[in-house]
N, C-alpha and C positions, 0 to 999 in steps of 0.2 A: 644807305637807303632806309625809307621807315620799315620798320618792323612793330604790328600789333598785337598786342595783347587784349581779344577781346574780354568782358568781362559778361557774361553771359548769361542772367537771373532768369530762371522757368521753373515751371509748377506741372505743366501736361507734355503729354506729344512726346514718348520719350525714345522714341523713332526719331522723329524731329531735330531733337538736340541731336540725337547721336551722327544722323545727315548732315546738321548746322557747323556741328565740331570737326568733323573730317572734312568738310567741304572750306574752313576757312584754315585751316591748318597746311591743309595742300599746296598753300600758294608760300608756305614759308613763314605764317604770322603764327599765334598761340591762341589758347582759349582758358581761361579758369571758369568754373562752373558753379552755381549755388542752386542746388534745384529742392525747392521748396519740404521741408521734415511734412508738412500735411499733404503729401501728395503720397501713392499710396509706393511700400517700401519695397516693393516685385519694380517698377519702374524706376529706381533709380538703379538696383542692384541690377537691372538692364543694361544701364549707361555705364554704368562703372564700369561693367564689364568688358562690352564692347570698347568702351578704348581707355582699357587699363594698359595695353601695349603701346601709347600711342605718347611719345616723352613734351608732344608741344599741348598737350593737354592735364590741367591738374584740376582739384576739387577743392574747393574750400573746407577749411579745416573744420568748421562748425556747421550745421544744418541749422535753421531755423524754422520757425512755423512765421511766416508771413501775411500781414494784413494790410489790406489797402488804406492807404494813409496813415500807417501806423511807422514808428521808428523804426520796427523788424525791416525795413523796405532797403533802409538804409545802411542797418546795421548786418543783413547780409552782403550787401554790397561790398563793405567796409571787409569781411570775409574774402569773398574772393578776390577782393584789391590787393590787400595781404599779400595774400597765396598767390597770385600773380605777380607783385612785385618784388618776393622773393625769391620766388622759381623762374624767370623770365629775366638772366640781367641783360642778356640784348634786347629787349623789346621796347624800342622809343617812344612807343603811345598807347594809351591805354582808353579801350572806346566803347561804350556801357551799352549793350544790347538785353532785348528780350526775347524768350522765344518767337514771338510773332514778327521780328524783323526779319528780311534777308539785302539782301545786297542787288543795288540798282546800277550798280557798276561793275568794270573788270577789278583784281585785287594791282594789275599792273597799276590800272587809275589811279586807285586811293591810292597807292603809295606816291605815287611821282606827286598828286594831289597836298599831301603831307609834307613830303619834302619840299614844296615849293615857298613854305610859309611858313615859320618857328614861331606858333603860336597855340596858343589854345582853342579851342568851338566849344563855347558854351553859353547857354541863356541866362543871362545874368542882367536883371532890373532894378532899380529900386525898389522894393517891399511896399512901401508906404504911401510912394509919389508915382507910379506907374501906375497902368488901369491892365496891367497882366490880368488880373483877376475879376471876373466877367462875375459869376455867382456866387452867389452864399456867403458864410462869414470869409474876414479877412483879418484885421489886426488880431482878431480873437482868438485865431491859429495862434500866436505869438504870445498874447500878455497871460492866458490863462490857460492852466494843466491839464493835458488829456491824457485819462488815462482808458478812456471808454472811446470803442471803434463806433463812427457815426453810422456803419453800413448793419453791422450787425446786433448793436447794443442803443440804438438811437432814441430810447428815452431817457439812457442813464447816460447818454454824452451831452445830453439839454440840460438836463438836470444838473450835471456837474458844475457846466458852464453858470447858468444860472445862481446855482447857491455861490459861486467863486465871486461871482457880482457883486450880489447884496451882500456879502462880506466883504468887499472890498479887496479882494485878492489879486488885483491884477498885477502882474511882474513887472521889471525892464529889462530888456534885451542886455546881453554881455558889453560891457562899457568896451569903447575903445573900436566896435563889430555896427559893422553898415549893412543891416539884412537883407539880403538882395534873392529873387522868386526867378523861376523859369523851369523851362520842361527839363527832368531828369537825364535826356537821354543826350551824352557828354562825350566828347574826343579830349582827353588830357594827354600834355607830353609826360616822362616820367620826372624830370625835375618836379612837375608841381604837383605829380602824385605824391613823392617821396616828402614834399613841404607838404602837403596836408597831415602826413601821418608823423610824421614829427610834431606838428601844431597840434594836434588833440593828443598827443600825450603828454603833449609840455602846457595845454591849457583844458585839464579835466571838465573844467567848469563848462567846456564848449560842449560836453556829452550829456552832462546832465542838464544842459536848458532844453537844447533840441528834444532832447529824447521825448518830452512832454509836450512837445508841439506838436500842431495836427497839421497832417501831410508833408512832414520834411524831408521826401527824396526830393521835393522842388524848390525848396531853400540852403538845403546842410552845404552841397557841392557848390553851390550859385554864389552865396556869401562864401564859402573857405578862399574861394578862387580868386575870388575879388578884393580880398582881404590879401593876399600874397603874391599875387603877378600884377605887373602895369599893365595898367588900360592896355598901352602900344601892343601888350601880347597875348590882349583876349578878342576875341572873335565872340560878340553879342549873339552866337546863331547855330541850331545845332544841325549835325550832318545828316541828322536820321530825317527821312523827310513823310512828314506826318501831318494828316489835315481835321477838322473838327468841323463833324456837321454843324445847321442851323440850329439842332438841338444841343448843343455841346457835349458832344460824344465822339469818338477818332472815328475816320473812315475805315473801314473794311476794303482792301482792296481784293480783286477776282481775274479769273483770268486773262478779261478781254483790256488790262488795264498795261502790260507788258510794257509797251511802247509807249504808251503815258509817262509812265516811270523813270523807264532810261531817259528821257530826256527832262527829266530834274535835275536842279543842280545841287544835289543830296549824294552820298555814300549808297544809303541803306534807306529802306523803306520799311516804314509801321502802318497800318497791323495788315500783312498779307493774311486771306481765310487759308485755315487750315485745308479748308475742301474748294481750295484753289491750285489742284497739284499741277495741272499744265504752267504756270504761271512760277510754281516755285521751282519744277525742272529748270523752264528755262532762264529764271535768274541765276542757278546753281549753278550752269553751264556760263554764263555770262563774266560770272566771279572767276573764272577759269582760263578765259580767253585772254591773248596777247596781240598786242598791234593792233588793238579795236580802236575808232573815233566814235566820243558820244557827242553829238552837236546837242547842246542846249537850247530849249526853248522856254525852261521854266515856266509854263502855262498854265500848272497846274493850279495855284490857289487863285489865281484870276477865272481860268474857268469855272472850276467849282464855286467860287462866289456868284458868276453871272448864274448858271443851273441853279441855284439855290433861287438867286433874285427873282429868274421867273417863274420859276414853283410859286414862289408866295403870292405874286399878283396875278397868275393862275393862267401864264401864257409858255408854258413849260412845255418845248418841240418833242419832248425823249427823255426817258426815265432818269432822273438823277444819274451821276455815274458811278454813287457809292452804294447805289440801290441795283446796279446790274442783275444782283439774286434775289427772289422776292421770297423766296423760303428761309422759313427760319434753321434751315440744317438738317441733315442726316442724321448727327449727332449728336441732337440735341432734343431732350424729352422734358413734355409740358407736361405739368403734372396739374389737372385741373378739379378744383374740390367746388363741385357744384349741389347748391344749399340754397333753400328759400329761406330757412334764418339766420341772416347774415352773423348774428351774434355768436352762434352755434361755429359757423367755419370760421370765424375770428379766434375764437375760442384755441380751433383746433391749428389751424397758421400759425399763432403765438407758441404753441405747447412744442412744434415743429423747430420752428428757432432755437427755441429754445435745447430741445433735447438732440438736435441734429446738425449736421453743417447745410444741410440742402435751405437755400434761399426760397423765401416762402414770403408772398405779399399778400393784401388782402382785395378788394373788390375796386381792383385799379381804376374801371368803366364806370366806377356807382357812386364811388366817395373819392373826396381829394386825398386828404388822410387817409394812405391805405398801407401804411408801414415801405414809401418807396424810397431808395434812393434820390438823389438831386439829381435829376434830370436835363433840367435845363426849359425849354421850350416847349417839348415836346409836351412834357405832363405839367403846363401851367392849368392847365384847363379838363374838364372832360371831355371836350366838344373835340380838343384838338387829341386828346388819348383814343377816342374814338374814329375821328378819321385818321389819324395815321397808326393805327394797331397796332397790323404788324412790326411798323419801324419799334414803336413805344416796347414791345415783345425783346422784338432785338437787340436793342440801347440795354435789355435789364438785365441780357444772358452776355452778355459784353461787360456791362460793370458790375457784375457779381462774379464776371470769368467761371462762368458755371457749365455745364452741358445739360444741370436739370433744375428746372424752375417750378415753383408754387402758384397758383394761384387762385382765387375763388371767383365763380360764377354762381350767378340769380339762377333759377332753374327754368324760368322767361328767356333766357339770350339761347336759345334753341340752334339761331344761324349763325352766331359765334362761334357755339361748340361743331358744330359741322364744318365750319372755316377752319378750326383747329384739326380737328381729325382731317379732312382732307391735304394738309399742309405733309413737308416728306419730312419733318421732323416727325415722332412718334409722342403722339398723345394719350395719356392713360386720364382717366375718368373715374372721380372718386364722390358718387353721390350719396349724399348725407340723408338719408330720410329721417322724417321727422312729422309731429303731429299737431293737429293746429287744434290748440283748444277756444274756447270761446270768446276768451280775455284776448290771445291772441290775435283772431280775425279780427276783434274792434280795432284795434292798433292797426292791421293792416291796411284797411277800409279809409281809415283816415289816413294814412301815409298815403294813400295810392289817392287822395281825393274825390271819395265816394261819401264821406260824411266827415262831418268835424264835430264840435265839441256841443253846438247847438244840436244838431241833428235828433231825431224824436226816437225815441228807443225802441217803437215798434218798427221804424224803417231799419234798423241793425237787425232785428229780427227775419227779418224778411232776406237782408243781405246778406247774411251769414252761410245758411245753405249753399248760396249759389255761390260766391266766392271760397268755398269750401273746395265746392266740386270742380272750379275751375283750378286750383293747388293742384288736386288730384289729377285731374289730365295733362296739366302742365308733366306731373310725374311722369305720369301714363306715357304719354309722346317721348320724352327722353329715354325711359326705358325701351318704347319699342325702334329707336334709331337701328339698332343691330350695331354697334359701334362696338370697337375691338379695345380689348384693354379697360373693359368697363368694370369696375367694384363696388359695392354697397355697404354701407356702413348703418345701424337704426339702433336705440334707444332698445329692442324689445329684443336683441338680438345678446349673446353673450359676449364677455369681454375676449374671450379667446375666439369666437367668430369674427369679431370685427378683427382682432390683430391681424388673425391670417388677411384678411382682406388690403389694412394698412401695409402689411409686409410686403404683398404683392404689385401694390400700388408704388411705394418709394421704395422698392428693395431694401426693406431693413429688415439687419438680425430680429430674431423671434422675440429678443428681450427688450429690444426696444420699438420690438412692434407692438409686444404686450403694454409697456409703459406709457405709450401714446394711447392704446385701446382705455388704457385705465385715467385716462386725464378725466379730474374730479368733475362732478357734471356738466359732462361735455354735451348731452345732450338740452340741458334743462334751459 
């Protein structure tokens, strides 16, 4: 009978995991664990603990810090595949989960599921000649070196690219190797675990190309695989069963999605919400059961395309169904830096990145170029970041796997910040005062299309005042909101006043609330 060894990558939830681990162990399979070195060290020392008694559970021998699209992704993988393949020699398959998965089956299934068919499940494409890849670059993952994350270092990952260019630095793939792309999330038997880790020790050169690639948990496993078993014993498809807005983003699935599920013809499902616990109960319970029938309908990515279809041509009967929650989270805190000079909260988002982990964009609603992630659809446009907000909100705390985001607002979007403060995630408010000198209102006067470059200079004179004092009550009105979690930050103010304000605002230590207070004219 199979036996698996899951392989288990996570960063939060350490509750979760420790539920996730007991609950698949239960049924007689293993779990090896990698839970992310930046996640904070109280939460793993959690997990360790609770199932240090527990002999079908081990941890990977090394901890890394993990970045999206980075080679850490893979190379703790490569950790816990290890330490699973050593500690586990009955375990005939080895099957790549994230925290956000649970199981959309009984474990009775998957196994007889396994047994039925001596093969592998995995997404494996062409690289080159398939259209896997919807956005953004593509061969360029491949011929040239990254050594910069595009999420959190994104002008020094252009740049890099760029100078590799005009030098002419582009590489060739490892001679003799057919690069093949698809989703990470993998069922291998242990034969062809055991030949991949052989093959990268007997071909070094296979670690040091990947390693520079950008995004290789969707290539390293895709090409090994396809490089070392026949066609006849790969299964082009993976078991985790996982769908992708119009935006290109995963769905979130919620509680009322249950019965949806079970009748995929998938293992396991991504990305269950965290604050979808009726939903993860009773898939817990489901993993448990024996003598259960799952009648297939496979319905899923057909429905969700047709709900998407008539969203867009605007004859849409009932809310998306990956949209069931319209809140951005319980758990999740907006951190909103609102400033009439946009340059000022630019200034201050950059200095943030910089000195923090906390993701921090800049005037998503005002400018295209706003330091975001690739999106997909959603943020081609303002027009479309502004009618679908909150999803645009959603997609950023998803693909930064954050629970606290940055952002800047105009000190005009009045009923923006009132949409955010009434949402059940908790928003904190961090207005920037600041003073409009003379030079300034002319710049603003013509940005806003009140005069341009002809204009008579006694009509600035006259405009001046009075767009002065409408700045002011723009202030005026956001101050008197009575909004909770509100802080001030001004130019006239000391650097140890603003800290404490910053500190409160992004809960950061005093020292590095001070070093943000102290970013070189951050007012100017």
């Amino acid at each position: 009978m199979a036996r698996i060894a899951f392989i288990l990558l996570t960063h939060k939830d350490p509750q979760g995991v420790i539920d996730q681990a007991r609950r698949l162990t239960a049924t007689g399979d293993f779990v090896s664990i990698h839970y992310d070195k930046s996640a904070p060290a109280e939460d793993f020392q959690m997990i360790h603990e609770a199932l240090a008694d527990n002999p079908s559970v081990v941890f990977a021998n090394r901890r890394l810090r993990c970045g999206w699209g980075e080679w850490s992704l893979v190379a703790a993988t490569l950790e816990a595949l290890r330490t699973a393949e050593r500690a586990f020699q009955h375990a005939t398959h080895f099957y790549m989960l994230s925290g956000d998965c649970m199981p959309i089956k009984s474990a009775e299934y998957a196994h007889d599921f396994l047994d039925a068919d001596d093969c592998d499940y995995i997404e494996s494409f062409d690289f080159f000649d398939s259209d896997w890849i919807k956005t953004g670059i593509k061969e360029e993952r491949l011929i040239y070196r990254h050594w910069f994350n595009e999420r959190t270092h994104k002008k020094l990952f252009y740049a890099s690219m760029d100078w590799q260019k005009r030098l002419g630095l582009a590489r060739k793939t490892p001679e003799g190797l057919q690069i093949m792309i698809g989703s990470q999330w993998w069922c291998l038997r242990r034969q062809t675990v055991e030949a991949i880790l052989k093959l990268i020790e007997e071909w070094p050169a296979l670690l040091r190309f990947f390693r520079t690639t950008w995004i290789p948990d969707e290539t390293f496993f895709q090409t090994l695989v396809a490089h070392l078993v026949p066609k006849t014993q790969m299964r082009t498809r993976t078991l985790t069963f996982l769908l992708f807005t119009d935006y290109g983003m995963p769905v979130t699935f919620h509680d009322d999605h249950f019965d949806l599920l079970l009748r995929q013809d998938f293992l396991f499902a991504r990305k269950i919400s965290a604050e979808a616990l009726e939903l993860r109960r009773r898939l817990g319970f489901t993993w448990q059961e024996t003598g259960r029938d799952f009648p297939i309908s496979a319905e899923g990515p057909r429905l969700y395309h047709f709900l998407t279809g008539r969203g867009r041509i605007g004859r849409r009967f009932a809310p998306r169904f990956w949209e069931t929650d319209g809140s951005l989270g319980r758990s999740r805190v907006v951190h909103l830096i609102v400033c009439k000079k946009w340059h000022v909260a630019k200034r201050l988002t950059e200095r943030i990145r910089s000195l923090t982990a906390i993701p921090a964009v800049d005037f998503v609603f005002n400018e295209l170029d706003a330091e975001m992630p690739d999106l997909g659809g959603v943020a081609s446009s303002l027009a479309k970041r502004e009618r679908h907000r909150r999803a645009l909100i959603k997609l950023l705390f998803e693909q930064y796997e954050t629970a606290n985001l940055v952002l800047c607002l105009d000190t005009s979007a009045l009923g923006m910040i009132s949409d955010f403060a009434a949402d059940r995630a908790e928003t904190r408010i961090l207005f920037v005062e600041t003073e409009f000198d003379d030079d300034y209102l002319r710049g603003h006067i013509q940005r806003i299309g009140l005069a341009n470059d002809t204009t008579a200079p006694d009509l600035y004179t006259q405009l001046i005042p009075v767009v002065r004092g409408d700045l002011e009550h723009e202030a005026e009105l956001l101050k008197d909101m009575g909004l909770d979690h509100f802080e001030t930050i001004a130019a006239d103010r000391t650097i140890e006043r603003n800290a404490e304000a910053l500190k409160r605002f992004l809960d950061l230590s005093p020292e590095m609330a001070q070093n943000l207070a102290a970013t070189p004219n951050l007012f100017d």
